[in-house]
C-alpha positions as CSV (number, residue, x, y, z in Angstrom):
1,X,-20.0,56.4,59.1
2,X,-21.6,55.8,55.5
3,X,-25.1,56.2,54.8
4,X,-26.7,53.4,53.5
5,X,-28.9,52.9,50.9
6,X,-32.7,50.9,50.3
7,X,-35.6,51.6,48.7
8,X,-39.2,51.1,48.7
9,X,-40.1,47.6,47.4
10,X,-41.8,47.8,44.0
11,X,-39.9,47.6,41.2
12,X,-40.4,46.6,37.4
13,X,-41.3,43.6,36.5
14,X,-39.7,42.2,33.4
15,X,-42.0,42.2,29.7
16,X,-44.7,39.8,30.2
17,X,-44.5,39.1,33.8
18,X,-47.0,42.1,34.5
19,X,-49.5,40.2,31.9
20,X,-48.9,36.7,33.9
21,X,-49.7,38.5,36.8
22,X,-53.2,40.5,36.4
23,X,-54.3,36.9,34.2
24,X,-53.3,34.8,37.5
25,X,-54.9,38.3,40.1
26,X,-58.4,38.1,38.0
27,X,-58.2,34.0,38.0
28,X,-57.7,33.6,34.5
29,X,-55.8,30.2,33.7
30,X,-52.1,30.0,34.3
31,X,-49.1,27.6,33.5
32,X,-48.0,27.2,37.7
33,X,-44.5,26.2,36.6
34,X,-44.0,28.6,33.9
35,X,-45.5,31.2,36.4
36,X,-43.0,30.0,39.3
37,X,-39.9,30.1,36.5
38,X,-40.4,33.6,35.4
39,X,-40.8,34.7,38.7
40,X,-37.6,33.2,40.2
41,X,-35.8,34.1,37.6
42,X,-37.4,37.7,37.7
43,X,-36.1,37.9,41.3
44,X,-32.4,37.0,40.6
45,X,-32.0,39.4,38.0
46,X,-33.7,42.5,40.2
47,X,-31.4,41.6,42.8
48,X,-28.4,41.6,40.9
49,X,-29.5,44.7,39.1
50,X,-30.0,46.4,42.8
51,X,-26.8,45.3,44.0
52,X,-25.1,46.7,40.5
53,X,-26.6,50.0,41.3
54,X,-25.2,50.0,44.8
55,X,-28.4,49.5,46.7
56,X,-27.5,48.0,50.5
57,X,-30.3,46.9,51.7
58,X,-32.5,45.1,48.9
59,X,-35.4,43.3,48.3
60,X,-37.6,40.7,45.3
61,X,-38.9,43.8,43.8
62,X,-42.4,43.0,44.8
63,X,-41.9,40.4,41.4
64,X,-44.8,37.9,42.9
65,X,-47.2,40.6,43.6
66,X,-49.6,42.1,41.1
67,X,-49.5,45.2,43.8
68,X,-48.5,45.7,47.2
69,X,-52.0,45.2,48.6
70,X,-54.5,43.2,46.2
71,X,-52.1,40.4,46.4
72,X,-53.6,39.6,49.9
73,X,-56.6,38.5,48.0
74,X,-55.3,35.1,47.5
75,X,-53.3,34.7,50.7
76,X,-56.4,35.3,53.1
77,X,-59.7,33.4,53.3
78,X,-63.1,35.9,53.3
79,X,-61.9,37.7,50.3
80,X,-64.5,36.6,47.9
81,X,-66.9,39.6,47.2
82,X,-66.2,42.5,45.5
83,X,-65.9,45.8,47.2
84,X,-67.6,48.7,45.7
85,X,-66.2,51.7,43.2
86,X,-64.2,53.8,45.1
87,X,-65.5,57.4,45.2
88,X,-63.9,60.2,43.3
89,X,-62.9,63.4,44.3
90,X,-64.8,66.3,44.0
91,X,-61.8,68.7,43.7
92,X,-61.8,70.8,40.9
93,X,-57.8,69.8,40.5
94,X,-58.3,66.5,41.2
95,X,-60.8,66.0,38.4
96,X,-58.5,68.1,36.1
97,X,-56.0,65.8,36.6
98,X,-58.1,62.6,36.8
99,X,-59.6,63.5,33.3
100,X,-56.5,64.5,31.5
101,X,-54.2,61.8,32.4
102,X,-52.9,59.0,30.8
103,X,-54.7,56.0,32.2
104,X,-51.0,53.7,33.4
105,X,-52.2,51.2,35.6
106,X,-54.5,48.2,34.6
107,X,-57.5,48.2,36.8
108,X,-57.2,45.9,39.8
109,X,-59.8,43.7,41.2
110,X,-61.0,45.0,44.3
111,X,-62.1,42.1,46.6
112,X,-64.5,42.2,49.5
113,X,-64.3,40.5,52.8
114,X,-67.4,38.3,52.6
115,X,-66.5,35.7,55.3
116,X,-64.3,35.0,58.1
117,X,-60.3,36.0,57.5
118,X,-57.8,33.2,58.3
119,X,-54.5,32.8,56.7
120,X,-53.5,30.5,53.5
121,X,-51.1,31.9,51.5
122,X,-47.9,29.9,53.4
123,X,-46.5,28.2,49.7
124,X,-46.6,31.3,48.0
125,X,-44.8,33.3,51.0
126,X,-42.4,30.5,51.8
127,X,-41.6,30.8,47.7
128,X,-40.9,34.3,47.8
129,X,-38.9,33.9,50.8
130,X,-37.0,31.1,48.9
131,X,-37.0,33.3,45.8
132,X,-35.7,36.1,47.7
133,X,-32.9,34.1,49.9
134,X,-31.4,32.1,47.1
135,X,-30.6,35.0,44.9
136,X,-28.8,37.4,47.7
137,X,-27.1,34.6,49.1
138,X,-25.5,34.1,52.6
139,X,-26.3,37.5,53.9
140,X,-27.3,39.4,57.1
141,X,-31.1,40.2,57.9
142,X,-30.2,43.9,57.9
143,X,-29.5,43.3,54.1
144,X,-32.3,42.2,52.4
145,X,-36.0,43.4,53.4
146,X,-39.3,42.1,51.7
147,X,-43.1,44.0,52.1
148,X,-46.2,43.2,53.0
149,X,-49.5,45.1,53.6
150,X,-49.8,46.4,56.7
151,X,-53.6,45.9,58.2
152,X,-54.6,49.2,58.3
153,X,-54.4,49.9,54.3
154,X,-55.8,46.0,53.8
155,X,-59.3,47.4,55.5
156,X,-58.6,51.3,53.9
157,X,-58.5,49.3,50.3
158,X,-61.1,46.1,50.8
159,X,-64.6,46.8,51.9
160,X,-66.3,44.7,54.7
161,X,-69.4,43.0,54.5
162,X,-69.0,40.6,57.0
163,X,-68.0,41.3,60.2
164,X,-70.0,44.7,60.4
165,X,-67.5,46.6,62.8
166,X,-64.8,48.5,61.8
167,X,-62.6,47.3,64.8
168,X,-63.8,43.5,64.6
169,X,-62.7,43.4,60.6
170,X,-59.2,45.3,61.9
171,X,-58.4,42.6,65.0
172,X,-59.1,39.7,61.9
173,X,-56.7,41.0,59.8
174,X,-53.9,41.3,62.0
175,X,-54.6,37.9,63.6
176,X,-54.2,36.2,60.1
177,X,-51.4,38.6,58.5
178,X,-49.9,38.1,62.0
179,X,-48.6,34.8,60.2
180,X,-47.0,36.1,57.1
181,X,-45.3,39.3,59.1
182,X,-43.7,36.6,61.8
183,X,-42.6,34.5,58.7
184,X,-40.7,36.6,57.1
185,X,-38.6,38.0,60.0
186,X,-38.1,34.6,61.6
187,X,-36.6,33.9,58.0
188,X,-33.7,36.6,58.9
189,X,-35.3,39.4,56.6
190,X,-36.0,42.3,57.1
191,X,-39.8,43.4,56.9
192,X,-41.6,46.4,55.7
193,X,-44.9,47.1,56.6
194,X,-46.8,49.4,53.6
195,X,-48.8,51.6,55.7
196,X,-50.4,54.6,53.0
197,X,-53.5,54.8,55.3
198,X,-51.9,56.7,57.6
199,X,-52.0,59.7,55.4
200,X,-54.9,60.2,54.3
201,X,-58.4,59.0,54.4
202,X,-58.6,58.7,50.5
203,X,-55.1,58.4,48.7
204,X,-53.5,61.8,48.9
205,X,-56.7,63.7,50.0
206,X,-56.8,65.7,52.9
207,X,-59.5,64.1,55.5
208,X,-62.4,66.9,56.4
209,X,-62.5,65.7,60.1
210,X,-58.1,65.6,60.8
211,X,-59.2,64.6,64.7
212,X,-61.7,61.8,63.5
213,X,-59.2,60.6,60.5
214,X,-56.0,60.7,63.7
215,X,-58.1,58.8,65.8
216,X,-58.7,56.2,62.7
217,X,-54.7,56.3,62.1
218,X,-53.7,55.8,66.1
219,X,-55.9,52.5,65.8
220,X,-54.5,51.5,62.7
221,X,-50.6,51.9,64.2
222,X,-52.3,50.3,67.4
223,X,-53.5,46.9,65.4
224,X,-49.8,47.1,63.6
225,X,-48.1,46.8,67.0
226,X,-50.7,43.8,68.0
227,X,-49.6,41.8,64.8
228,X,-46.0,42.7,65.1
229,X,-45.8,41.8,69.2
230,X,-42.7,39.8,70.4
231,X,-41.2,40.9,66.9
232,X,-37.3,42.4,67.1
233,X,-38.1,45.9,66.3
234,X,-34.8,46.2,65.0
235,X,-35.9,44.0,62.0
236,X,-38.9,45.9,61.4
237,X,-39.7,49.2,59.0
238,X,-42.8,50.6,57.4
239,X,-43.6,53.1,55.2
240,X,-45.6,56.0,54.6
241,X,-46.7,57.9,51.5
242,X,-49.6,59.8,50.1
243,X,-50.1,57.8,47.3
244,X,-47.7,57.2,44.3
245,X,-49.4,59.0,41.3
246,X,-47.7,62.5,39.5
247,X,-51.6,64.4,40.8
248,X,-51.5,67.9,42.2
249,X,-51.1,66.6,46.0
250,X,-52.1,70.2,47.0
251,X,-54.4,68.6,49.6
252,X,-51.9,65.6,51.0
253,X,-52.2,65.9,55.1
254,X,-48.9,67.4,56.2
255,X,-46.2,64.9,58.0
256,X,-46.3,67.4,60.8
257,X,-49.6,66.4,61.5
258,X,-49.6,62.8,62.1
259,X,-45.9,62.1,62.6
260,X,-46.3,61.6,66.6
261,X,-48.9,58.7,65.5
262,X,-46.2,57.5,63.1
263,X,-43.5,57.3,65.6
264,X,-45.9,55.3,68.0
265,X,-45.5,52.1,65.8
266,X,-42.7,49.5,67.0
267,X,-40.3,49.5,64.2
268,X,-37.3,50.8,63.8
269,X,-37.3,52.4,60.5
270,X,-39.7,54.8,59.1
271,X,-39.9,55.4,55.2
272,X,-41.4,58.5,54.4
273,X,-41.5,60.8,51.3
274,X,-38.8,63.7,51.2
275,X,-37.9,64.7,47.1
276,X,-41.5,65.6,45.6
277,X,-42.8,68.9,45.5
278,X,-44.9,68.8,47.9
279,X,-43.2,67.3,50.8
280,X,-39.5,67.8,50.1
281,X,-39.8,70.9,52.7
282,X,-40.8,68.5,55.5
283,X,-37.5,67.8,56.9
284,X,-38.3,70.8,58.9
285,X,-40.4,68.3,60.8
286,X,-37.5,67.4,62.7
287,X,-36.5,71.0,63.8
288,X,-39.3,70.2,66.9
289,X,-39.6,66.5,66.5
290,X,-36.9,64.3,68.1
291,X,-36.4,61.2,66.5
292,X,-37.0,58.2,69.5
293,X,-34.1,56.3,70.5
294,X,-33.8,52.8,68.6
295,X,-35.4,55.0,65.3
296,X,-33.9,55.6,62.0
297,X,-35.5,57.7,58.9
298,X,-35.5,56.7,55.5
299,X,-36.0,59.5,53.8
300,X,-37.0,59.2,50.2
301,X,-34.2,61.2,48.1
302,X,-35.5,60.1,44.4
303,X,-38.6,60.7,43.3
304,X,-40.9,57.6,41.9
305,X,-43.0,59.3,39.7
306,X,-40.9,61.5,37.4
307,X,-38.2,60.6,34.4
308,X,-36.1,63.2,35.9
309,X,-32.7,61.4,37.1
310,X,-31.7,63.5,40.3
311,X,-28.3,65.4,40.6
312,X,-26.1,63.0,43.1
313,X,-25.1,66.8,44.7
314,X,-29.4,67.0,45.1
315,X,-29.7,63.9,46.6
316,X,-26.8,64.7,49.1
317,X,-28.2,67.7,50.5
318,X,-31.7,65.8,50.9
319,X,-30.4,63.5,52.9
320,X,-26.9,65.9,55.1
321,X,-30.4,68.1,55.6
322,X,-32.0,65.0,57.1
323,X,-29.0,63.9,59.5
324,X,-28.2,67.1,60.7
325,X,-31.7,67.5,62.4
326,X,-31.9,63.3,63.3
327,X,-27.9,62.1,63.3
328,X,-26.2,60.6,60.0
329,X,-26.5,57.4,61.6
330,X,-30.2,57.8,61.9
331,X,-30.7,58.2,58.1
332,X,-30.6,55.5,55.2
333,X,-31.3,56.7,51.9
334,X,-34.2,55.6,50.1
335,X,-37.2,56.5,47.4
336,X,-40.6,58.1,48.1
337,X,-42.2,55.1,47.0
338,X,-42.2,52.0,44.6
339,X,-41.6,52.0,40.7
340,X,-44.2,49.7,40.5
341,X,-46.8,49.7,42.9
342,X,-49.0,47.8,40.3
343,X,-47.5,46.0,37.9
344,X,-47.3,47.6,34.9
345,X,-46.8,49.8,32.6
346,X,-45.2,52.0,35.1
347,X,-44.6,55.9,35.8
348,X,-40.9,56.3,35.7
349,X,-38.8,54.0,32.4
350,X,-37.5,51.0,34.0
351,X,-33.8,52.0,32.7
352,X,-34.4,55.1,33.8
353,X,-35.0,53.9,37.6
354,X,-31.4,52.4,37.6
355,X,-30.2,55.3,36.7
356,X,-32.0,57.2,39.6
357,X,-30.5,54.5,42.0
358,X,-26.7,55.0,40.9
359,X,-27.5,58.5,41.4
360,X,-28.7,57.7,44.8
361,X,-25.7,55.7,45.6
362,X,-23.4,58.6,44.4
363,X,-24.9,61.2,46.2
364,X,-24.9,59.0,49.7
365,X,-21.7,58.5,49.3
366,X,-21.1,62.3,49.0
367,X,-23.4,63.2,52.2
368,X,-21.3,60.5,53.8
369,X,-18.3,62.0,52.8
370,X,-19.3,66.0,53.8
371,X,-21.1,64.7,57.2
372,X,-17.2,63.0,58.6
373,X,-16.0,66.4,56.7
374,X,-18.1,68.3,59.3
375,X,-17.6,66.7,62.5
């Protein structure tokens, strides 16, 4: 038994590539071949650094994507308008922290749907598939994993003003991204489905109505499974967090409280956050919640927002606290989120995150080692 590592998706893109990308996401001119070029090569060179930190199971690093949702923009029809501002918080610690920190990301264009949704983005996926395939070689599906937005947060994060019912906008979305999600995994990779609107009805907010904002959730895991039917589950993850920002968090939803919806989706692996301060507790989750046969838990064992390089001996008794509540073969290390989930400039140094991920590697190897110890 060894416990294997992975990661979120989003990683840093190289010195320029970011600027390539928010020029080509607010359709600014663009060289296509230089584009493609620094992007393929981006992709080799993540890979290899992945695999040079010891990660198992890796991925493009998200390179193509300006972020893990606003790339749909220009892979789906309808996305035209622009959605509105969305609304701040009213929490006193919320605005403390809003006002006093650092802007880091570039703002990103939020589209609107503004017609009907359909599918388009096949060159740019098969690329990334190519991108991807080429530079890990000849290797198994249970290897190398890619993301994409899951339909739930693609309605949380573009407005509709189109189809005029919640629902209607939902069963569009997975129809077309039903495409790109049966693409990749017929490919032999591995997919991850980003799925943050699970947590919260505004990133890492606690909703005021919990039963209205579960009921919202159940049909968001509900259109998932519709647009992942006939799909190997096997081949299929998805991951939750409460949004990847270094904010107070003190009013996050707690895992205990959606988790049953969580486990209703049909994947195999479930990504969730387990090293920050406020959710590192929650593997007590699983003192009363049995993990489903067929389910795995990636619990995240680095954090994604701090410079902080965690103690291999910390990230082994994250993850032996983990597999002594779900199995050691029901855990695979991972990170609470991406480094990256816009591209650029980004929370944590990029040297810094290999750092984290040899740390990672170290201290799976150790809770692999004290687990056979054990039994």
């Amino acid at each position: 038994m060894r416990i294997r590592t992975t990661h979120t998706g989003s990683l840093p893109r190289p010195d320029g590539l970011a600027d390539l990308l928010f020029e080509k996401h607010e359709a600014k001119p663009v060289d296509s071949k230089d584009f493609d070029r620094r992007i393929h090569e981006a992709v080799v060179d993540v890979v290899r650094r992945q695999q040079e930190a010891g990660i198992d199971v890796v991925n493009d690093g998200e390179m193509s994507k300006v972020s893990y949702w606003a790339y749909v923009k220009d892979r789906l029809t309808g996305f035209d308008g622009r959605s509105n501002p969305a609304p701040r918080s009213a929490d006193p610690l919320d605005i403390a922290y809003e006002e006093a920190a650092r802007p880091v990301y570039r703002r990103l264009v939020r589209p609107a749907c503004v017609g009907p949704i359909a599918y388009r983005g096949h060159d740019a996926l098969q690329t990334d598939i190519d991108n991807l395939q080429e530079a890990v070689g000849n290797v198994s599906s249970q290897a190398v994993f890619m993301t994409s937005a899951s339909p739930g947060v693609i309605a949380r994060f573009i407005e509709d003003h189109h189809y005029g019912n919640h629902e209607t906008y939902l069963a569009a979305i997975v129809a077309a991204m039903r495409e790109e999600y049966r693409a990749i995994v017929q490919a032999g990779v591995t997919l991850q489905l980003d799925c943050p609107d699970l947590t919260a009805s505004s990133m890492g907010r606690a909703p005021h109505d919990l039963s209205a904002f579960r009921r919202h959730s159940a049909l968001a895991v509900e259109a998932l499974n519709h647009a992942v039917a006939g799909l190997p589950s096997d081949n299929l993850r998805l991951h939750v967090c409460w949004g990847n920002f270094p904010g107070p968090h003190h009013r996050d939803v707690p895992l205990a409280d959606i988790i049953d919806i969580v486990l209703q989706a049909n994947v195999a692996g479930i990504s969730i956050e387990a090293s920050n301060p406020r959710h590192a507790h929650e593997h007590e989750v699983f003192d009363t919640v049995k993990l489903p046969d067929g389910k795995y838990l990636i619990p995240g064992v680095i954090d994604s927002t701090t410079n902080y390089v965690e103690h291999p001996d910390l990230v082994a008794q994250r993850l032996v606290r983990y597999a002594e509540r779900v199995g050691a073969d029901n855990v695979m290390a991972g990170t609470d989120c991406g480094f990256g989930t816009v591209a650029g400039p980004f929370w944590v140094v990029p040297p810094i995150v290999w750092a984290k991920f040899e740390s990672m590697t170290e201290g799976a190897r150790q809770a692999s080692v004290r687990l056979r110890t054990a039994s």
